[in-house]
N, C-alpha and C positions, 0 to 999 in steps of 0.2 A: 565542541564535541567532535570525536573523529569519527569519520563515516565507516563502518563495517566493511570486509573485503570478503566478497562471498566466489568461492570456489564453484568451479560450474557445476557441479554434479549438485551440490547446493540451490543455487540457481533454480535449476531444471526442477528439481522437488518444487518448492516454494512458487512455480510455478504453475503447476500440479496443484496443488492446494488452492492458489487461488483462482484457478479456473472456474470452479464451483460459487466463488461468491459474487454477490452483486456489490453494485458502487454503491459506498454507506456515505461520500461528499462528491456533490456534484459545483463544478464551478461555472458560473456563467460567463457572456460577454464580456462580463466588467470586470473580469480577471480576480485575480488573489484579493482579499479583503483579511480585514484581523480577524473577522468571524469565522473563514474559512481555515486559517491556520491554525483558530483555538480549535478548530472542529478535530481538523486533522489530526492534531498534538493528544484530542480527546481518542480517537479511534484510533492512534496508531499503538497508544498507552494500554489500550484495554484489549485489541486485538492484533495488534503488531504488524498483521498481514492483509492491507485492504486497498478495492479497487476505488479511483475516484474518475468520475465521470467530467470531460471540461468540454461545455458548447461552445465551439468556435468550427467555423467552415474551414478554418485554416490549421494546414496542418502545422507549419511549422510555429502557429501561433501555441497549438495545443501542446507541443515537445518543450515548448520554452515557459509554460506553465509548468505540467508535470516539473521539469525540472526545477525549477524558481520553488517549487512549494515541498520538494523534495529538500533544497537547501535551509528554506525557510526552518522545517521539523526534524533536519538531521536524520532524513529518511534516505533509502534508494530508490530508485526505479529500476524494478525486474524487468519490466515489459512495458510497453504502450503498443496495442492494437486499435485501430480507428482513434477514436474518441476513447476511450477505457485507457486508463498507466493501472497500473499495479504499484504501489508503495510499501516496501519494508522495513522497519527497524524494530531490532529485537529489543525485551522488556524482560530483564531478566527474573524481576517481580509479580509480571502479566497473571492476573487471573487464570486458572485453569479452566473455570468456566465461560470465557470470553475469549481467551486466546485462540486462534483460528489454528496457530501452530499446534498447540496442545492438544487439540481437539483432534487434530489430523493425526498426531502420534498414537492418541490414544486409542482413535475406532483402528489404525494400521497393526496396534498390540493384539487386539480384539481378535485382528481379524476379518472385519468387516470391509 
């Protein structure tokens, strides 16, 4: 699967959006496991747009995660602050009621 190419102005939104959420996979120590890639493949399908958290003191350990697990789910990474990445991939099926994207469209229709 090819990985999406998001235009900055894109980017920037979907950044925006996920500011607001917390990390719904956090990875330990002991790096990537198949548990954690079902998780992610589970969260990224139902909300397309979500933070995961990786404990490592190290930073470049934590870039090489994020990454590795982005590859693993055919996701991107928008961002990595501290310990937090941010993970993308769009579902063009996604729930409207779980989609992080959808949700954000909709209260911005609102108004709200």
């Amino acid at each position: 699967m090819q990985k999406p190419s998001l235009n900055t102005q894109l980017k920037k939104s979907l950044r925006g959006v996920a500011h607001h959420l917390d990390p719904v996979v956090a990875v330990s120590e002991r790096g990537i496991t198949d548990g954690i890639i079902e998780e992610t493949e589970r969260a990224l399908s139902d909300h397309e747009l979500i933070k995961i958290k990786v404990f490592s003191p190290d930073r470049t350990i934590r870039d090489a995660v994020a990454t590795a697990l982005a590859q693993a789910t055919s996701s991107i990474v928008l961002q990595q602050i501290g310990k937090v990445a941010v993970l993308y991939r769009r579902n063009p099926k996604a729930n409207p009621k779980l989609s992080n994207i959808a949700r954000f469209l909709d209260q911005r229709d609102l108004g709200q």
